[in-house]
N, C-alpha and C positions, 0 to 999 in steps of 0.2 A: 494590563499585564496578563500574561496566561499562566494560567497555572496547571502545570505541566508535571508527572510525574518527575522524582530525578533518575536520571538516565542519559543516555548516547546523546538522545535529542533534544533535551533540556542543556546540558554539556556543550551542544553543538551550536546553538539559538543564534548566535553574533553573523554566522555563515549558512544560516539556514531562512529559506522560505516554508514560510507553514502553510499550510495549505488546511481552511476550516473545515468544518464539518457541512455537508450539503455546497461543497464547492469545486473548483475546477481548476487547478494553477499550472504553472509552465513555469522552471527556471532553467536559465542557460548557465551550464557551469564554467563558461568562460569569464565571467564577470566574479564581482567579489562574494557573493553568496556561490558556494559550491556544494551546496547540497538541497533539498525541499522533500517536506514532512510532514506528517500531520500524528495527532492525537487526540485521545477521550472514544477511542473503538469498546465499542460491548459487542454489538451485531453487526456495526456496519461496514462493509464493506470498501476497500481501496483497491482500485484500478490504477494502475501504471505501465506507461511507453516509457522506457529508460535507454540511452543510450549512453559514449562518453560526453556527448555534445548537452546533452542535458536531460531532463526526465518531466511528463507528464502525468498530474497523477488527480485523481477526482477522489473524494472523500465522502461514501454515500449513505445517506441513514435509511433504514428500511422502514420508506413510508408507503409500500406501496408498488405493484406491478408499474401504473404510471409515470409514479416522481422519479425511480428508477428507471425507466426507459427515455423521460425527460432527460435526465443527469447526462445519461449513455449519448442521446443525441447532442448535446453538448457537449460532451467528449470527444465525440467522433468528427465534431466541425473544430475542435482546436486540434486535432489529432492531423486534420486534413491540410490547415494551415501551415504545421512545423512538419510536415511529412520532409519536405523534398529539406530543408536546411538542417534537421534535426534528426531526422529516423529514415536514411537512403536504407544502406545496406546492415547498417549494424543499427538492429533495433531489438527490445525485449519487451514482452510485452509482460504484466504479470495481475494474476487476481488475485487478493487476500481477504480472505472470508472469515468470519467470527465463528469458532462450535463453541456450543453452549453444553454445560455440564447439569444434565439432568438426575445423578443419583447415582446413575450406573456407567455412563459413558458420554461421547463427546458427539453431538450430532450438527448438521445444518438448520439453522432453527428457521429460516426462510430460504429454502429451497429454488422457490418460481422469481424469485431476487438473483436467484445467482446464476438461472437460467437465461433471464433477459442479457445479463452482464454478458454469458459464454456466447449466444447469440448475435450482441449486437460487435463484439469483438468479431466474429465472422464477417459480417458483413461490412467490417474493418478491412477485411484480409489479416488477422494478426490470431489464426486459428492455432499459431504454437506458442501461448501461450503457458508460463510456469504457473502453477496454482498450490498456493500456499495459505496456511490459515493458522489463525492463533486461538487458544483457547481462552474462555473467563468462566470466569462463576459470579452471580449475576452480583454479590457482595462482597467484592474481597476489601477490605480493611489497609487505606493507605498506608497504614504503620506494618504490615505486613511484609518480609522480606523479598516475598515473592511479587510485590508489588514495583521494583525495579524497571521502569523503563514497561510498564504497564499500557495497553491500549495504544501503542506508537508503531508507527512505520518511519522508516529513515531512509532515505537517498542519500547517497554519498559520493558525488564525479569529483574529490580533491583530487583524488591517487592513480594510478597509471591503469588500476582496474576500478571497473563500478563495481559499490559495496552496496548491497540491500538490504537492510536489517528490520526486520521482525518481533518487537519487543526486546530492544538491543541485542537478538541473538542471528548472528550475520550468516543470508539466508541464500545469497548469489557474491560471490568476489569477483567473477570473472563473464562477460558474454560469451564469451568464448565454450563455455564449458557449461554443462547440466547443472542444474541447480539442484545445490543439494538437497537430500531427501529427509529432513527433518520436521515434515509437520505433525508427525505421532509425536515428537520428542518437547513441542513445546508446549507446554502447560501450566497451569498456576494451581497444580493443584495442593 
């Protein structure tokens, strides 16, 4: 069983693919899972190709310049895969990086991690990417309010637009349109 904060993606489990920690998944939202997610983020790192056809998405713990550029090349040969039936014309690409709450403000605690990510998405061709990030504190207290749908990313291809949410707080509704500009706003502080 996983145990999952409660939230969107706990809520959503029966239609959801999870996608673990240090992994790589693909689901197609035309089948009966219509959405794929993962959780348990402090530092690390989710990379996704999302379109309405479906969404790609790697789960990566920072171990490391090379485990991360490993994860990356694995991403980029299932990326290469579902290009041409998944991600033609309407594709989004997005990074979501953890800041860490040091006292005074909110920083990238692994830097040269989030540079191979922007990198290797280059040599993707997927250089317009959205880049959103969620914050923690390296204790926060399950019983805590602000614990809600905690450490999770969600994909959502049910509804006529893709939904990307960000510790259940929805971060893209539409391809179509800029993603909105909320990564100062999200917080657990």
């Amino acid at each position: 069983m996983i145990d999952l904060p409660d939230g969107l993606l706990s809520a959503q489990l029966a239609r959801t693919k999870i996608v673990g920690m240090n992994e790589i998944g693909f689901q197609d939202f035309a089948g009966s899972k219509t959405a794929i997610g993962t959780y348990g983020l402090r530092s690390c790192s989710v990379v996704i190709v999302a379109s309405q056809s479906g969404a790609l998405m790697a789960h990566i713990r920072p171990h490391g310049e090379d485990f991360t550029n490993r994860m990356m090349v694995g991403f980029a040969d299932a990326y290469r895969k579902l290009k041409v039936a998944h991600f033609g014309a309407e594709k989004h690409p997005w990074v979501i990086t953890g800041r860490m709450y040091d006292g005074k403000d909110y920083t990238d605690p692994l830097p040269l991690l989030t540079k191979v990510i922007y990198q290797s998405l280059a040599a993707m061709e997927l250089e317009d990417y959205a880049d959103e990030s969620y914050k923690f504190k390296v204790r926060l207290a399950r019983d805590s309010p602000e614990f809600l749908g905690k450490g999770t990313v969600f994909v959502d291809g049910a509804y006529s637009t893709l939904r990307i949410y960000v510790e259940d707080r929805l971060v893209q509704s539409s391809l179509n349109t800029d993603p909105l500009d909320i990564a100062h706003s999200i917080s657990t502080q």
